[in-house]
N, C-alpha and C positions, 0 to 999 in steps of 0.2 A: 369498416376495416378493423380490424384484430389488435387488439393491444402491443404493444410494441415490449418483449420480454429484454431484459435487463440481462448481460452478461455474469454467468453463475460465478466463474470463476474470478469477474471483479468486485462482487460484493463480497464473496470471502475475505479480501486479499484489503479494501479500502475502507476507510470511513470518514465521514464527514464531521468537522469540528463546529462549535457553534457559530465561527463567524465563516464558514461555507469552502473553508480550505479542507483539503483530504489527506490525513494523514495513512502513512502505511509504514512495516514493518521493515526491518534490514532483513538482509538474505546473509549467507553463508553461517545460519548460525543452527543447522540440525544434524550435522555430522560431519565428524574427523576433526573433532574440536580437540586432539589431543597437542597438534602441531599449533594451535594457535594461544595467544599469549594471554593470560588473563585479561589487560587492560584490551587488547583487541575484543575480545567474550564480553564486558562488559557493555563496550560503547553499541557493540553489534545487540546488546539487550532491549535499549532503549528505542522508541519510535521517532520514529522524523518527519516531514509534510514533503508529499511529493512537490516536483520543480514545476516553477509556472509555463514550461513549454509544454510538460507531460497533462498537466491540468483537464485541462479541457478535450483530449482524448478519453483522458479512464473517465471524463462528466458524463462522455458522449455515449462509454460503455453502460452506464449507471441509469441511463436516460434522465440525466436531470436536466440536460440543457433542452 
């Protein structure tokens, strides 16, 4: 059987942290940033850990599980 390929567009988009949580990026933050508030731009800067229900889908995409 054929190696089982890994979704391109979610190893772009995730990565794994060392204790095996996946963090990933905020959205709305690459255009028409002129309506939005600084303090909105900042927080949308920083990364956050996806939710434990999405979890185990994007693992699925990744083929780690």
């Amino acid at each position: 059987m054929p190696k089982m390929k890994t979704k391109s567009s979610a190893k772009k988009r995730f990565k794994l942290t060392g204790t095996g949580k996946i963090k990933r990026k905020h959205a709305f933050k690459s255009h028409i940033l002129t309506k939005k508030s600084k303090k909105r731009k900042l927080k949308l800067t920083h990364g956050t850990l996806v939710h434990d229900h999405d979890a185990n889908n994007i693992k699925e995409q990744l083929r780690l599980k």
